[in-house]
N, C-alpha and C positions, 0 to 999 in steps of 0.2 A: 220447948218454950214453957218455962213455969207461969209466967205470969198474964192473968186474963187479957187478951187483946181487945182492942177495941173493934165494935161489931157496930155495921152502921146498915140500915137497914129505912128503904124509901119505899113503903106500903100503902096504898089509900088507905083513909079510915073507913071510906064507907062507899060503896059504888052499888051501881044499878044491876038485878042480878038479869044473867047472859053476857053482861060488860066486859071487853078484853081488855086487863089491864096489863102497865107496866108496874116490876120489882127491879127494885136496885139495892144487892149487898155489898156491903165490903167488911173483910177484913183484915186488919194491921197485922200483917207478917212478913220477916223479910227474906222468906223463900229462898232460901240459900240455894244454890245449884248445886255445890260440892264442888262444881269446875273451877270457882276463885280462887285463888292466895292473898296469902293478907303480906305485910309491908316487911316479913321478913323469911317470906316463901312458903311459908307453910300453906298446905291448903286448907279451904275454912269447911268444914263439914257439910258436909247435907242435910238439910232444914229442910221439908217442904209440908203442904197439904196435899193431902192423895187426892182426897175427893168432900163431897159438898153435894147435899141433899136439902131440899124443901121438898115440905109434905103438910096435909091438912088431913088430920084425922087418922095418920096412917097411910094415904093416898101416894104416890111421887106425884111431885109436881112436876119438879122439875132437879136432875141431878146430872154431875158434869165430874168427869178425875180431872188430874193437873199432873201436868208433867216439870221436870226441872226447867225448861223454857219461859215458865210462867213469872211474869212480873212481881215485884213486892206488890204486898198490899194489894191484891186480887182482885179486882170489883166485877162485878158481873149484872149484866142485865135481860132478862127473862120476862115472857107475857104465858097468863093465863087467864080463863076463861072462868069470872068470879058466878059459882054456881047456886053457893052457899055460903052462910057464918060461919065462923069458927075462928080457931088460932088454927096461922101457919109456922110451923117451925121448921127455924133455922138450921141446921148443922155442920159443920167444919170438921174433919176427921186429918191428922196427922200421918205422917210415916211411921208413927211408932204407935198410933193407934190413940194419942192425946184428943179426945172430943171438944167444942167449945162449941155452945148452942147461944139461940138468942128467937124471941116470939115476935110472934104482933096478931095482932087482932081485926080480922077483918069482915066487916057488918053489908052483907049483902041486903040491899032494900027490893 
């Protein structure tokens, strides 16, 4: 996949700290399986995301692989326990090892 996908990303801005919150990403991939054929037999390659990391500071938050079963356009949703501020970062990792990241900023009060 050469071209940036789009990365959507549903983070409070700002929560009360000990608070468990929801995250919700997604990104626009269309996760090829390799098991399809296209409309005149051939089969269409294997496209997928391996795995997908969030982290704040270095920490895991929260991280998951993906296998060829997995839907287009991935979204996933995960709770953690907002401790501290910081940026949490995104990351998306390829079968051929292509990264695509994406932040946000979250203001524990």
């Amino acid at each position: 996949m050469s071209a940036q996908p789009t990365i959507r990303l549903a983070v409070p801005e700002s929560v009360a700290a000990g608070e468990v919150i929801e995250i919700k990403v997604m990104i626009q991939h269309a996760m090829e399986s390799g098991y399809r054929r296209g409309a005149l037999g051939e089969r269409i390659p294997r496209d997928i995301i391996k795995f997908f990391r969030c982290s704040q500071e270095g920490k895991t938050i929260f991280a998951a692989e993906f296998h060829p079963g997995v839907a287009a356009n991935p979204l996933l949703t995960f709770h953690m326990r907002a401790e501290r501020s910081g940026t949490l970062d995104f990351v998306w990792t390829d079968q051929a090892g292509q990264r695509w990241s994406k932040q946000a900023e979250l203001r524990v009060t």
